[in-house]
C-alpha positions in Angstrom: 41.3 8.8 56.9 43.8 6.0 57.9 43.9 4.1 55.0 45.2 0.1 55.2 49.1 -0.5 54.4 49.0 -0.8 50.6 45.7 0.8 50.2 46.5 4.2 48.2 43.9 7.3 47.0 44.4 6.1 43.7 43.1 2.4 44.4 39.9 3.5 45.8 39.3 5.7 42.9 39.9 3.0 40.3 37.5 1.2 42.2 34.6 3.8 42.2 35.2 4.1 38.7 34.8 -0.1 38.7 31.5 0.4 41.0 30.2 3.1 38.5 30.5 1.1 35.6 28.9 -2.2 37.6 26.0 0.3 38.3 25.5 1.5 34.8 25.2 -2.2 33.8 23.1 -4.0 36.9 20.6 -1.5 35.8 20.2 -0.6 32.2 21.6 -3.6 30.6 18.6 -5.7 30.5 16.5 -2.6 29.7 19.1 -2.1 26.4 18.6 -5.6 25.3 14.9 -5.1 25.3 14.2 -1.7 24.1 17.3 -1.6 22.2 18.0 -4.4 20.7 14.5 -5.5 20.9 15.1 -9.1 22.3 12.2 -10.5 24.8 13.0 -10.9 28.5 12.9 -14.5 28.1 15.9 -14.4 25.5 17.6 -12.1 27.2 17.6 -14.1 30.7 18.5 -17.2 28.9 21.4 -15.5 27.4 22.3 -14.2 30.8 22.0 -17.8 32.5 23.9 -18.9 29.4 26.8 -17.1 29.4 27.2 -16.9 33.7 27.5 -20.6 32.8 30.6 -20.3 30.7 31.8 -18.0 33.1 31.8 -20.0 35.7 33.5 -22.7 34.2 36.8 -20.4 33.2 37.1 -19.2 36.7 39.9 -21.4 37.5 41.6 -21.3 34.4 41.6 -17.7 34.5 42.9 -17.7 38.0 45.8 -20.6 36.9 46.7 -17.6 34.5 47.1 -14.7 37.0 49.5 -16.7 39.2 51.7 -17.6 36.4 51.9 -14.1 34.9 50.6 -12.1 37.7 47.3 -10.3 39.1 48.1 -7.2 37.4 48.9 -7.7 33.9 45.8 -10.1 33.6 43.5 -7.6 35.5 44.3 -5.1 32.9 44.0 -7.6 30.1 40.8 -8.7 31.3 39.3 -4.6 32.0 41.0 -3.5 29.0 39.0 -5.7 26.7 36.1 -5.0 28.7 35.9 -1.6 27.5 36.2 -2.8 24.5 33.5 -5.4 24.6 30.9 -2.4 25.7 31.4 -0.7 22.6 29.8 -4.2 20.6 26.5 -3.8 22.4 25.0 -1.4 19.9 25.9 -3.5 16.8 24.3 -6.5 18.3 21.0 -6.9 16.2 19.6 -10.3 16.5 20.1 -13.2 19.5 22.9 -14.9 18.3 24.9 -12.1 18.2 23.6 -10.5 21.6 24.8 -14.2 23.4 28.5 -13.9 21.5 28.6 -10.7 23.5 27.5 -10.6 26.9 29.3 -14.0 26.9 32.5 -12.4 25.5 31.8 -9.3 28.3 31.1 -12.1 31.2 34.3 -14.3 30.1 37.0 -10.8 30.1 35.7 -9.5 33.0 35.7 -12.5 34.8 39.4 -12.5 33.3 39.6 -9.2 35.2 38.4 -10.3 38.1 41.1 -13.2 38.9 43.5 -10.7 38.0 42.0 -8.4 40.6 41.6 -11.5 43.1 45.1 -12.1 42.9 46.7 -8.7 42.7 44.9 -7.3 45.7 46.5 -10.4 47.6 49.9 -9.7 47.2 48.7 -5.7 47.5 47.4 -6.0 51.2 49.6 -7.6 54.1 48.6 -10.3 55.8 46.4 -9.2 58.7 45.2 -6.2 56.6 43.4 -8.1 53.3 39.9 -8.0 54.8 40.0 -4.5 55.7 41.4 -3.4 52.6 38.9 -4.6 51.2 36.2 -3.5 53.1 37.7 0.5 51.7 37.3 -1.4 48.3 33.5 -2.3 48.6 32.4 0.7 50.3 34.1 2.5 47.3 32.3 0.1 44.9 29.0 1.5 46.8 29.2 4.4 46.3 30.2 4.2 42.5 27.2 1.8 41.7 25.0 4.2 43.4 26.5 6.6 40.3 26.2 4.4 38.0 22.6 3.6 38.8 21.2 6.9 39.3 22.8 7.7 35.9 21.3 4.7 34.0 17.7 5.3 35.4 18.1 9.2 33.9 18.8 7.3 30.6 15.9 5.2 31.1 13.6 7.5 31.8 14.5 9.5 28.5 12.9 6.5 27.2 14.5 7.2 24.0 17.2 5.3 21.6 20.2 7.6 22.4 19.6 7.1 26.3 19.5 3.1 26.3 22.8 4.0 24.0 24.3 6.4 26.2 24.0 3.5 29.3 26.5 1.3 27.6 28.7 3.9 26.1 29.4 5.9 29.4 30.0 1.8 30.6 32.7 1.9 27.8 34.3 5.3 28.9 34.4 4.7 32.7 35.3 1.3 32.0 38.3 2.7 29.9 39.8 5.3 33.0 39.4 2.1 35.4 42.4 0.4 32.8 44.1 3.3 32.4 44.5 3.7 36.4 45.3 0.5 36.6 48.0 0.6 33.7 49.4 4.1 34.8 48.6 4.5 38.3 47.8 1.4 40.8 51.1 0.0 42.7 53.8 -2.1 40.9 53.7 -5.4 43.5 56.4 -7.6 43.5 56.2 -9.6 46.2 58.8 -12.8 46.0 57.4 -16.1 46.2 58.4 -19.8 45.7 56.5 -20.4 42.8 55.7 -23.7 41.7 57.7 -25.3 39.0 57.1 -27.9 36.1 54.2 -30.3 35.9 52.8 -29.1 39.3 52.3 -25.7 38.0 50.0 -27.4 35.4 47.7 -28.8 37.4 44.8 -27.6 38.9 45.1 -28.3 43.1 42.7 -26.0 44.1 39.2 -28.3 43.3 41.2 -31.2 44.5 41.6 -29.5 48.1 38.9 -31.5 49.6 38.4 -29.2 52.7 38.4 -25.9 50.8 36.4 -27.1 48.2 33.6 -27.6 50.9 34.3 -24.0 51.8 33.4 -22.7 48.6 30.4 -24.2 48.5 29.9 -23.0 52.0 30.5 -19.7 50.6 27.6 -20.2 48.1 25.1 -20.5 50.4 26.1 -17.7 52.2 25.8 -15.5 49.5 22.3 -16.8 48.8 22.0 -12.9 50.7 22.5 -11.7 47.0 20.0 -13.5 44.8 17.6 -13.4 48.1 17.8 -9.3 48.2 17.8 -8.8 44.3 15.5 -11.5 42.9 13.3 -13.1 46.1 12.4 -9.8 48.1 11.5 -7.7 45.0 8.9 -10.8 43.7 7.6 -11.1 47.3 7.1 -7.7 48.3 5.0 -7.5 44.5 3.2 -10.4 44.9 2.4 -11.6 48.6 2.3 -8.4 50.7 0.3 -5.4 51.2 3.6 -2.8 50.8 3.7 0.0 48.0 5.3 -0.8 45.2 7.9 1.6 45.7 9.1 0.0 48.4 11.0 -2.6 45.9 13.3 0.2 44.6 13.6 1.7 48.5 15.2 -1.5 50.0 17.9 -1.6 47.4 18.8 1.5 47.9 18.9 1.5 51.9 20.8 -1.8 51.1 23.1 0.6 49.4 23.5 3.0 52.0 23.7 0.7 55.1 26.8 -1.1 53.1 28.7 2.0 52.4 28.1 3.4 56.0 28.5 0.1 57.7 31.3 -2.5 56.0 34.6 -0.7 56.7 33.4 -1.4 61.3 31.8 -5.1 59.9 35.1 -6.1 58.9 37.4 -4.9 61.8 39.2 -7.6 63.3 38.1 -10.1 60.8 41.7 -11.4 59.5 42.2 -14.9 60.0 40.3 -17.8 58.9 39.5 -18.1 62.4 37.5 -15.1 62.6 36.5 -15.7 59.4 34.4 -18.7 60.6 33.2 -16.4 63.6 31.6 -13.9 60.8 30.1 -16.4 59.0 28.1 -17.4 62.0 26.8 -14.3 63.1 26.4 -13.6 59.2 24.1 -17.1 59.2 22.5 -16.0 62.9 21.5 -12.2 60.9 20.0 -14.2 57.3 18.0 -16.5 60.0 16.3 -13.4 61.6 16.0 -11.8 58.1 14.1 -14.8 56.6 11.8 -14.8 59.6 11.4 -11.3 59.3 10.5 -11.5 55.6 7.9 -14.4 56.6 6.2 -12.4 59.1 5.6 -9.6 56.6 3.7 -11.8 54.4 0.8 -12.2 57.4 0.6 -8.6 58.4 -0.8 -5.7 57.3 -0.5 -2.1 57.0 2.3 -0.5 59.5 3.3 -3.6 60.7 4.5 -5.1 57.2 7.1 -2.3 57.2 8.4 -2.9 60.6 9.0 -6.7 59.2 10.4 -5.8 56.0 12.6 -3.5 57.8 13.6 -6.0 60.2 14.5 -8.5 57.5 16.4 -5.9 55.5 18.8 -5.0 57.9 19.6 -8.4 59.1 19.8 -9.4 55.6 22.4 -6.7 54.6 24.3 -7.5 58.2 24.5 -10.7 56.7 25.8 -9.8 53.6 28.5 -7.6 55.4 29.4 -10.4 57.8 29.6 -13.0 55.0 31.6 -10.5 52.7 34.3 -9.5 55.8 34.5 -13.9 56.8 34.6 -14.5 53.1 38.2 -12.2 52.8 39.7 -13.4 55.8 39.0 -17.4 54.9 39.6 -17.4 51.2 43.2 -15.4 51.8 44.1 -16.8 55.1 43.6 -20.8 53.6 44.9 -19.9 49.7 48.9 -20.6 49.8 50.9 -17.4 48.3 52.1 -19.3 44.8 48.7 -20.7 43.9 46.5 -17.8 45.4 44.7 -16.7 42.0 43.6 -20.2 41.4 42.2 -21.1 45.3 40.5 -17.6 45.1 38.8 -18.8 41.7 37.8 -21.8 43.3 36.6 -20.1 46.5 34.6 -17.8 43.8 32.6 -20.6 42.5 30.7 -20.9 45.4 29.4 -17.5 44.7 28.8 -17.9 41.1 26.5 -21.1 41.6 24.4 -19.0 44.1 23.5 -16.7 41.2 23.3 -19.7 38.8 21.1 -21.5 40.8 19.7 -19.1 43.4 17.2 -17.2 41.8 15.2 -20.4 40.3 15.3 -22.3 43.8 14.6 -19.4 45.8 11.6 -18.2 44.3 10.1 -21.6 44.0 10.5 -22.2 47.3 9.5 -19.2 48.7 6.7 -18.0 46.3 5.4 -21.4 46.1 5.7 -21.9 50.1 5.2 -18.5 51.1 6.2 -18.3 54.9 6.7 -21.7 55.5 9.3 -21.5 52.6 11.3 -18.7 54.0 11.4 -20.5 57.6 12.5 -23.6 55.4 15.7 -21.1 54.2 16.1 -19.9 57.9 16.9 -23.9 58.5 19.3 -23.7 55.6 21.0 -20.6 56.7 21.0 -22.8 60.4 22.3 -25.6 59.2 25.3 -23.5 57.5 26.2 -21.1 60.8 26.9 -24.5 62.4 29.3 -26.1 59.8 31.0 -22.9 59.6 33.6 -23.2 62.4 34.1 -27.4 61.8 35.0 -26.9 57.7 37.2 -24.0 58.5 39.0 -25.8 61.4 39.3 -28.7 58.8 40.7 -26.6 56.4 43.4 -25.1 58.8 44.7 -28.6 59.4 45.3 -29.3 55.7 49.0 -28.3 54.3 48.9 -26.7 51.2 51.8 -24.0 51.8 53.1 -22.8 48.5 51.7 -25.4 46.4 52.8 -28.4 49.1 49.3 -29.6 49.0 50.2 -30.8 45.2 52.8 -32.9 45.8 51.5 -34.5 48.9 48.9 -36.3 46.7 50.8 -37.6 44.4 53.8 -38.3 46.7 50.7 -39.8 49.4 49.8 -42.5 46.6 53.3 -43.1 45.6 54.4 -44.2 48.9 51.5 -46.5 49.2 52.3 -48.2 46.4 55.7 -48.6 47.5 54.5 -49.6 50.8 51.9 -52.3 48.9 55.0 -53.6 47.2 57.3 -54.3 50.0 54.5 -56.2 51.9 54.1 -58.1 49.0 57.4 -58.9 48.3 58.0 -59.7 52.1 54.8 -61.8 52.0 56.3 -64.3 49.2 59.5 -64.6 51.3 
């Protein structure tokens, strides 16, 4: 296999060992809190909604942190307490002390994650990010195929020492990921002009008009997330005729087409440029899906699976579109000194689809049925076509190492100067 330049064995282990442990918790964790802890799903998805919220909110401080003492050391900061944090579920016995921890487990590995953001950066080359990462997801796949086959074994014990065994085998796997990444992953050292005194202090990235719009650009994009996990479950249940296995068979054929199909979705896909160009092929595939998904709400019998089918595969080659424009944009625009904060910011995008996603979506759709999912198709429209314009107006902004920073400040000083001479030549 002809790996990336900077991609190593080792990497992609550390990242199966990441996906395993993602796995494990996607799909035992709200079955712990339950059966376990014996919370009710309504405390337990307020929790959740809770503590994405104060996630959300550190993302850019956590990637301020990784560019001033680098992607590495904070990545394994944030995994190492991660580990940690697992091995806390058990004690948890009533709600207050269940939200202190899955906020405390959202908060490190978001930590982790900025790290990661960051170190994989400098990792890759330039021209070689989005494919890199592309080895990294399918990687990911296959490790949260592991880690979900292995939680539902636990849960179908149905027994006190399986739920326990989800989180504590999240706790071990969790643990090798740091130690790879302590022992093992590449040392990078890539010199940069970094950027010095009160500028370094100061967020830029959420003042960067142009990419800001990206990021939320980005968000609806990834509507492909909250649409596959959340919408299609509740709508295959509830408003057509398909089995109800069917629910578990799309995530898993989700699964498969990701691992089997990123690495070629990606190829070529390097500059912000292209970027744009995924992103509109990526809206073009979530336009068919939602029709697809519409349709299958007005048929019956063989012809409901040929929609849902339809709409699953366009759906997931619009999550690997999105994904491949998504590396190429947010590490082609992000400038080299301030790359862990702009890839924060680019994040939140993505974190406000899950905040906000699943509510809107399934009101929209379950209350609209068909006509709801054509009024998404619009959306995903409306978004193919501002793809190419925002990242155009996002080339033409300077922010090179941190420039972007000054120029604002230096912008408004020099118009005060300038209001000051006319003034002064005005009384003369």
């Amino acid at each position: 296999m002809n790996l990336p330049p900077g991609m190593s064995p080792v990497v992609l282990l550390r990242s199966t060992f990441s996906g395993v442990s993602t796995g494990l918790y996607l799909t035992g964790s709200a079955v712990f809190f339950t059966e376990y802890i014996g919370l009710s799903p309504r405390l337990v998805g307020l929790g959740i909604s809770i503590a994405w919220l104060i996630s959300t909110a550190t993302m850019m401080p956590f990637g301020m942190l990784a560019d001033r003492f680098g992607g590495r050391r904070i990545w394994l900061i944030g995994t190492s307490a991660s580990a940690l944090v697992f091995c806390l579920y058990p004690l948890a016995h009533a709600y207050w002390q269940f939200q202190l921890i899955i906020a405390l487990e959202l908060l490190v590995s978001g930590l982790g994650s900025a790290g990661s953001g960051r170190y994989f950066g400098d990792l890759f080359p330039e021209g070689h990010r989005a494919r890199g990462r592309a080895y990294l997801r399918v990687t990911s796949n296959i490790g949260m195929a592991v880690g979900a086959a292995i939680a539902g074994v636990a849960i179908s014990l149905d027994s006190r020492p399986g739920y326990l065994a989800i989180v504590l085998i999240a706790a071990g796997v969790t643990a090798l990921d740091a130690i790879l990444i302590a022992w093992a992953v590449p040392h990078v050292d890539r010199p940069h002009q970094r950027v010095e005194g009160e500028a370094r202090r100061k967020p830029v990235a959420i003042r960067d008009r142009s990419f800001v719009a990206l990021a939320v650009l980005n968000g609806v994009f990834n509507l492909n997330g909250p649409m596959l996990s959340v919408l299609l479950p509740l709508w295959i249940l509830s408003r057509t005729d398909a089995p109800s296995w069917l629910v578990a068979g799309t995530m898993l054929m989700n699964m498969a087409l990701c691992i089997v199909f990123q690495i070629p979705a990606s190829r070529g896909v390097e500059s912000p440029g292209n970027g744009a160009r995924a992103w509109m092929w990526a809206g073009v595939a979530l336009v068919v899906s939602s029709v697809g998904f519409a349709a299958s709400g007005t048929t019956h019998g063989v012809a409901t699976l040929v929609a849902l089918a339809v709409g699953l595969a366009a759906l997931t080659a619009g999550e690997l579109l999105t994904s491949a424009g998504t590396w190429a944009i947010r590490y082609g625009l992000a400038p080299e000194s301030r790359r862990g904060e702009y890839t924060a910011v680019f994040g939140l995008g993505g974190q406000l689809s899950w905040i906000a996603g699943p509510a809107a979506l399934s009101f929209l759709v379950m209350s609209g049925g068909a006509a709801g999912w054509l009024v998404l198709a619009g959306v995903f429209v409306a978004a193919a076509v501002a793809a190419r314009p925002l990242v155009v107006w996002a080339e033409r902004t300077d922010r090179e190492d941190g420039e972007f920073a000054a120029a604002v400040p230096a912008a408004r000083s020099a118009r005060r100067r300038f209001g000051r001479a006319r003034g002064r030549a005005g009384g003369e």
